[in-house]
C-alpha positions in Angstrom: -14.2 25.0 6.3 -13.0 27.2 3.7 -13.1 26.2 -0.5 -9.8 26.3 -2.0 -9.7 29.4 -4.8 -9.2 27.4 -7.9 -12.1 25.2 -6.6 -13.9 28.2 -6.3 -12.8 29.9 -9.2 -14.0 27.0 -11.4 -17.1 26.4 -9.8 -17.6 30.1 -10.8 -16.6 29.3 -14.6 -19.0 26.2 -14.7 -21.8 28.3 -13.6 -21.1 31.6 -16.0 -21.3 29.0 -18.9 -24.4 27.0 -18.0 -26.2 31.2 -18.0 -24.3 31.5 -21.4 -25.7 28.9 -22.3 -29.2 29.0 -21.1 -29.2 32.4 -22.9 -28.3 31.3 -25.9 -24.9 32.3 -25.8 -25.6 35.8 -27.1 -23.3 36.2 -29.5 -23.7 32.7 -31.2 -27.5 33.0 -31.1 -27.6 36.6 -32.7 -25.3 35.6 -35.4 -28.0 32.2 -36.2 -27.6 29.0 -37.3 -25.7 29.9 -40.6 -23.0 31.8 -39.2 -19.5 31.1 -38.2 -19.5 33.3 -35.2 -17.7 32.2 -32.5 -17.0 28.3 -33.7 -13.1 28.5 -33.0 -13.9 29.4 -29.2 -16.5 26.8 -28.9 -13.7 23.7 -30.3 -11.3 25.3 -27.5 -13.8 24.3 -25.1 -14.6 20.7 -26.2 -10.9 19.3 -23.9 -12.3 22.4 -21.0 -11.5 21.3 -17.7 -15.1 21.3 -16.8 -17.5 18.6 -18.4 -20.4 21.1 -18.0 -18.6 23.7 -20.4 -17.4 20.6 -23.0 -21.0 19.6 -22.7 -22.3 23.0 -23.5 -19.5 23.4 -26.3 -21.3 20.0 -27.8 -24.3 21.3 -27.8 -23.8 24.7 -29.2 -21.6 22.8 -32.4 -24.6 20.3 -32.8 -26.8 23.1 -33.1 -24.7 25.2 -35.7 -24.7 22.2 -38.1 -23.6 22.5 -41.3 -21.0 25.8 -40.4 -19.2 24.0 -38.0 -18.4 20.9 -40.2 -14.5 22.9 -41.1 -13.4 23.7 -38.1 -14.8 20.1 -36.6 -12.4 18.2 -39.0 -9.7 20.4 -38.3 -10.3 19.1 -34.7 -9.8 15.6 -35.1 -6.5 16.3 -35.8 -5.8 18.2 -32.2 -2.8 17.1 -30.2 -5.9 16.6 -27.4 -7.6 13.3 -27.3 -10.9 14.4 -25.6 -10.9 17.2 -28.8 -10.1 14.8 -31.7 -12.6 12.4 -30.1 -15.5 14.8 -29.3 -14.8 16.5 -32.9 -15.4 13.3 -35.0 -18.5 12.1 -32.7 -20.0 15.6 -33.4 -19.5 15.6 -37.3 -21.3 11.8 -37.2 -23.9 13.3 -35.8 -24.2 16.9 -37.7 -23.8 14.8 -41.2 -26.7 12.2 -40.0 -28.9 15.3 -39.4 -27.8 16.5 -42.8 -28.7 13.7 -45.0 -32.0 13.1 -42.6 -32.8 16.6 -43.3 -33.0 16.0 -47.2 -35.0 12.9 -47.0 -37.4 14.9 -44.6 -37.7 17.7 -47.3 -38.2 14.9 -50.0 -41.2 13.2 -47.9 -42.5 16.8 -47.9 -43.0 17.4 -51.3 -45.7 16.2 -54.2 -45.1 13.6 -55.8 -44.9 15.7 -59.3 -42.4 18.1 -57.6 -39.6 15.7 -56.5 -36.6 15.4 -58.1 -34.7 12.0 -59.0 -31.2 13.7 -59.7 -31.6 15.2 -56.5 -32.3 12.0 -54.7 -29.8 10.3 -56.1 -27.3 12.8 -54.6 -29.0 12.1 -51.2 -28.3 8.6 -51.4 -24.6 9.0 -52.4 -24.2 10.7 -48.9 -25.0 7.8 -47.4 -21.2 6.4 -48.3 -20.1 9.6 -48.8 -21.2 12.4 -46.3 -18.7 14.7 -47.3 -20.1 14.5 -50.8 -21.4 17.9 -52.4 -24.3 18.0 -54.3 -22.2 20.5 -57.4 -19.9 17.5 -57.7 -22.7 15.4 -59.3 -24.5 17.8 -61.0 -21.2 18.8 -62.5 -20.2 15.6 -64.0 -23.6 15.1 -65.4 -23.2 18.7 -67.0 -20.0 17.8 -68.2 -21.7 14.5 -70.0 -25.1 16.6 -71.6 -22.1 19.1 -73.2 -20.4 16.4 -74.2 -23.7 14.9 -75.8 -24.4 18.5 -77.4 -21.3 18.5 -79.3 -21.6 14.9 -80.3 -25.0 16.2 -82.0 -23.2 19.5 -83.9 -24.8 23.0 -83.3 -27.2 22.9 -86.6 -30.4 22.6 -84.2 -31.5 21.9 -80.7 -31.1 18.1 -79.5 -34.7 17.7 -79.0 -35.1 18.9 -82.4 -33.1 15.9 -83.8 -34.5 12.7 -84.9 -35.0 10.3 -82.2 -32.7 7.6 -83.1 -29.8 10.2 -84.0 -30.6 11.7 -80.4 -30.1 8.3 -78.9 -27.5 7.2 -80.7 -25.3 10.7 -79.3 -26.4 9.8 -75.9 -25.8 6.3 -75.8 -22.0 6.6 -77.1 -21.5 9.4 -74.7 -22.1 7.1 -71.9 -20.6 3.9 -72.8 -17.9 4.8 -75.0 -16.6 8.4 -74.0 -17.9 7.9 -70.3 -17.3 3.6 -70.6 -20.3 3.5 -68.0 -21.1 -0.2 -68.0 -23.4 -2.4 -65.8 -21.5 -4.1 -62.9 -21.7 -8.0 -63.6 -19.1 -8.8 -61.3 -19.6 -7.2 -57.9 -23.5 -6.3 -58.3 -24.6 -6.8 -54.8 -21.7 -3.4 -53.7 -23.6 -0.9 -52.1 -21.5 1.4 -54.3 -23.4 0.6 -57.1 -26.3 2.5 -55.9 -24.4 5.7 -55.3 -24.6 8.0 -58.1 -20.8 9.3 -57.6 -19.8 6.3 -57.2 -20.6 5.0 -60.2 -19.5 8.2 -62.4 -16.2 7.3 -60.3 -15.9 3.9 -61.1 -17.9 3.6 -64.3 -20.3 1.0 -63.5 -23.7 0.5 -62.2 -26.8 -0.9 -61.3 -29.4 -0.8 -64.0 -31.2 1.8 -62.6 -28.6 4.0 -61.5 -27.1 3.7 -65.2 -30.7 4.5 -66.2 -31.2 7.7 -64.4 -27.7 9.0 -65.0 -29.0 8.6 -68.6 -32.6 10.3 -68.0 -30.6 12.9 -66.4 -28.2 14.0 -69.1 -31.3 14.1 -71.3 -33.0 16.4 -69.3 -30.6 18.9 -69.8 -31.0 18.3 -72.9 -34.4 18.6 -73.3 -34.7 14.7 -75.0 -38.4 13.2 -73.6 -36.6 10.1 -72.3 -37.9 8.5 -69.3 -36.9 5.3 -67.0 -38.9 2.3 -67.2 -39.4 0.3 -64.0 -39.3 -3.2 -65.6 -39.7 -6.0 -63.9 -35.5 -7.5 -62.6 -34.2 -4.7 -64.9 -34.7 -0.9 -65.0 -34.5 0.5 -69.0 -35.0 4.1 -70.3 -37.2 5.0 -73.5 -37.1 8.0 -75.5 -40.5 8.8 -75.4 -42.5 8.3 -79.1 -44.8 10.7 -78.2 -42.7 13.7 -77.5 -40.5 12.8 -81.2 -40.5 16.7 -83.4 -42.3 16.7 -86.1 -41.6 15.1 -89.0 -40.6 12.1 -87.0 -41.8 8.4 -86.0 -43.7 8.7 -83.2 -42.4 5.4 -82.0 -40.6 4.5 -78.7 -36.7 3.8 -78.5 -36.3 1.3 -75.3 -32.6 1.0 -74.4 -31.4 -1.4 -72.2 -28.1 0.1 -70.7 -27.5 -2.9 -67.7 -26.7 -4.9 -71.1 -24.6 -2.7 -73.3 -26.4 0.0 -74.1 -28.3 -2.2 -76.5 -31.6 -1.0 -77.9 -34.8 -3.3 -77.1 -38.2 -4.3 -78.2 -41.5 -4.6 -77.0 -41.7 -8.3 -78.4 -38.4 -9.4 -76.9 -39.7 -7.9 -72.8 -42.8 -10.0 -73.9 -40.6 -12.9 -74.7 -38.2 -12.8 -72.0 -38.9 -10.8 -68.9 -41.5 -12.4 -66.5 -44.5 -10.2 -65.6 -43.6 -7.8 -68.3 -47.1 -5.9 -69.0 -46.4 -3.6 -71.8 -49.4 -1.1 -70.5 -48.1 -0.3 -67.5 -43.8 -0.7 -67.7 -43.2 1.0 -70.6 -44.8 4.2 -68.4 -42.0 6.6 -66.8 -41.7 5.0 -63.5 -42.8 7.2 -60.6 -40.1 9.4 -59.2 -41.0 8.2 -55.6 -40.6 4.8 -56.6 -37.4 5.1 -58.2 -35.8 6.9 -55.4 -37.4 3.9 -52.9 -35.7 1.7 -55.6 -32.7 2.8 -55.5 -32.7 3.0 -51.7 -33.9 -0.3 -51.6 -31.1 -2.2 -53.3 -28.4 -0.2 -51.5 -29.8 -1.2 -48.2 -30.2 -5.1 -49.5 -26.7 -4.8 -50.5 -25.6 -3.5 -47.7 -27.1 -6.2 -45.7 -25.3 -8.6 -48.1 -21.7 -7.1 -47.2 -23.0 -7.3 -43.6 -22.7 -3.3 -43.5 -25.5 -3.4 -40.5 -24.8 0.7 -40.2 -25.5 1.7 -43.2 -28.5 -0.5 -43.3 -29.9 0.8 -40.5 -28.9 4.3 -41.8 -31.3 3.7 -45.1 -34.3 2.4 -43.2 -33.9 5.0 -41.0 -34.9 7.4 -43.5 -36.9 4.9 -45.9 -40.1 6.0 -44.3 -39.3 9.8 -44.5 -39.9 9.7 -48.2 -41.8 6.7 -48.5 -44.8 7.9 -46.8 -48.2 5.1 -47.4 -45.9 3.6 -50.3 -43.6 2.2 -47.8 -45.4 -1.4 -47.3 -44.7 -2.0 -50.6 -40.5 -1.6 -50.4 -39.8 -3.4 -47.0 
């Protein structure tokens, strides 16, 4: 019995492909992960005939990651149903591997090494994969300038009297910037995403806190967050004041105003408040597992199961023996 030729002819296809593939696909593997090289031909093939080559197509754009992210939402608008669909299941997966991928690298690194801004942009990917990293950094850039000019060009910021210092910063962020803490819809996920509270100008205390600790960091002002107990403050740092002035601790309560704080009043009013160990800088580890935490607890709140299950999912990446402590 003889096989019809287009039978034939795409039994023929199917097999080339699978060798492509099992090659590496030459030209895709020489060019590397990075490289654009032959991404258009490989979304022509995701509606192919053949499920072996839209298989292999699937693969290949997986692998590519990042690169193929364009020409994958350019997809999901095809006229073809099996392209729009395989397009917008393959960018879920590429931007999952993305965002796993920095908490990976976090759980990696020394505890003195990791980077709070940073992690705060990692977290804002969970509700906004898209998000890039410059857009954060820019705004926060944006706020430290607009800090500088608040303090006049006579001398260096860190070279200005504490309380003046704080004073700058503080009306920068809640009157130019009107960051505020969010009172009325606290338990929103969106509270716990760094861009998403530049966007909408309110916060979580500890997101308010580290956008603050931030901006003086490019500034070179010694002001630290405070892990304190229901509340999360920030502190310009006594100890780091120039000389000439008090070496005496500002504590700034930003959830509440902005207002400035005492050590007698946390005594008086804050349960558990031990004055020799939370007015330390809080440990950058724990204020990234902080900041995860409440998102996830929120999201469970709002009944967002996904995106809870997309934070515990990389909870223990970063978390490493501290993660008992946070679950």
């Amino acid at each position: 019995m003889s096989v019809p030729r287009s039978r034939e002819v795409a039994s023929c296809r199917a097999v080339l492909w699978v060798v492509l593939l099992l090659l590496g696909g030459v030209t895709l593997s020489a060019a590397g992960e990075g490289s654009s090289s032959g991404i258009p031909e490989l979304i022509a093939r995701l509606d192919d005939e053949l499920f072996t080559v839209r298989q292999g197509a699937d693969q290949k754009l997986l692998e590519l990651g990042k690169p193929a992210l364009p020409a994958l939402l350019e997809a999901t608008r095809s006229n073809s149903p099996e392209k729009r669909v395989r397009a917008a299941k393959l960018i879920r997966r590429i931007r999952a591997r993305i965002i796993r991928g920095e908490f990976e690298q976090m759980g990696k690194l020394a505890d003195a090494d990791l980077k709070v801004e940073h992690a705060m942009w990692a977290v804002a990917l969970f509700l906004d994969p898209e998000l890039e990293k410059k857009a954060v950094t820019g705004a926060l850039d944006k706020m430290a300038v607009a800090v500088r000019e608040k303090l006049g060009e006579e001398a260096e910021p860190k070279d200005r009297p504490p309380a003046r210092a704080m004073a700058a910063l503080v009306s920068v962020l809640k009157d130019q910037y009107g960051l505020v803490g969010d009172t009325m819809t606290y338990q929103d996920p969106d509270n716990s995403s760094v861009h998403r509270v530049i966007a909408r100008r309110k916060g979580l205390p500890i997101l308010l806190s580290e956008i603050a600790v931030a901006v003086s960091r490019r500034l070179e002002l010694p002001v630290v967050g405070l892990g304190i107990p229901g509340r999360y403050m920030i502190k310009y740092d006594g100890r780091m004041a120039p000389d000439g002035a008090p070496k005496k601790d500002i504590i700034i309560n930003p959830f509440e105003g902005w207002r400035e704080t005492s050590v007698r009043e946390l005594i008086m009013t804050v349960p558990g408040f031990d004055a020799g160990k939370h007015l330390l800088e809080f440990p950058a580890r724990l204020t990234i597992l902080r900041i995860m935490r409440n998102m996830e607890n929120h999201a469970t709140v709002k009944g967002q199961q996904e995106l809870v299950s997309t934070i515990l999912d990389c909870y223990p990446l970063v978390a490493g023996p501290n993660v008992p402590l946070f679950r």
